[in-house]
N, C-alpha and C positions, 0 to 999 in steps of 0.2 A: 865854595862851601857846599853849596848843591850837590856837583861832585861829590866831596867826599861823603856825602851820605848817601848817596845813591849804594857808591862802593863799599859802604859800608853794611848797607840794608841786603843786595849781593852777596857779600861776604855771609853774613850771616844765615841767606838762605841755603848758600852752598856749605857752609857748615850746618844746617840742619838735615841737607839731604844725605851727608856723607855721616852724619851721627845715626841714621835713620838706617842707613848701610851697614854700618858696624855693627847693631845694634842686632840687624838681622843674621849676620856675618858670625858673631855671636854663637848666636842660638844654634846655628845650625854647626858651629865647632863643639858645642856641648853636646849637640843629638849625638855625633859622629863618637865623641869621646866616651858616651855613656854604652853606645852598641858595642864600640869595642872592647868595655869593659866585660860588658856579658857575653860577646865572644870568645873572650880569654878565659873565663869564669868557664862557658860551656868546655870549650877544650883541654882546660884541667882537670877539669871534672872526666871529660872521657878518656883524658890518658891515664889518669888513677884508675879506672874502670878498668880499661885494658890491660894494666900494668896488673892487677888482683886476679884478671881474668887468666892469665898467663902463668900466675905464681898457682892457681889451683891446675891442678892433672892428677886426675882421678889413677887410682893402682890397677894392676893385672885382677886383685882378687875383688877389687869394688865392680870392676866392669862387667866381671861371670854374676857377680850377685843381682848389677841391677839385669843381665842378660836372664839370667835365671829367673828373676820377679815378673818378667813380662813373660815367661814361659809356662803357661796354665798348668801343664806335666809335674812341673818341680813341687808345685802346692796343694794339686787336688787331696791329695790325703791327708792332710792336714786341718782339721775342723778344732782351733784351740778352744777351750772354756774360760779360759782367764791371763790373766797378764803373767802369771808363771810358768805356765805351760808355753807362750811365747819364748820368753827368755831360756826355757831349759833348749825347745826349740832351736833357736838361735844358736845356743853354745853345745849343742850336739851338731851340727851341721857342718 
């Protein structure tokens, strides 16, 4: 009878240490699940990124204009007074 409670009081420590494992076993399969969740988050997010970046490519005639806006020559005489004189600008050009 002693026996079997020894074996039994055993039993039950080594099922506490092994619940105590799990428990920890656990946790650390949640941390791993949740990183790769934002993982995956971050990397679709950057192939949509790349993917939008790829679908823009700028024209022959956008690239003279912004080539032209960093060229001080093309704008010095230009002094507009108002946002129409912009626009007539603009669609004279």
């Amino acid at each position: 009878m002693l026996k079997n409670v020894e074996m039994g009081a055993n039993f039950y420590r080594e099922l506490g240490k092994l619940e105590k494992q799990l428990a920890k076993y656990q946790s650390k399969v949640l941390e791993i699940k949740t990183q790769m969740k934002e993982i995956k988050k971050r990397y679709s997010q950057a192939k949509k990124d790349e993917n939008l970046a790829s679908k823009y490519i700028p024209n022959d005639e956008l690239k003279k204009d912004l080539l032209d806006i960093d060229n001080p020559n093309t704008t010095e005489n230009f002094k507009p007074k108002n946002a129409s004189e912009i626009w007539q600008f603009a669609l004279n050009s």
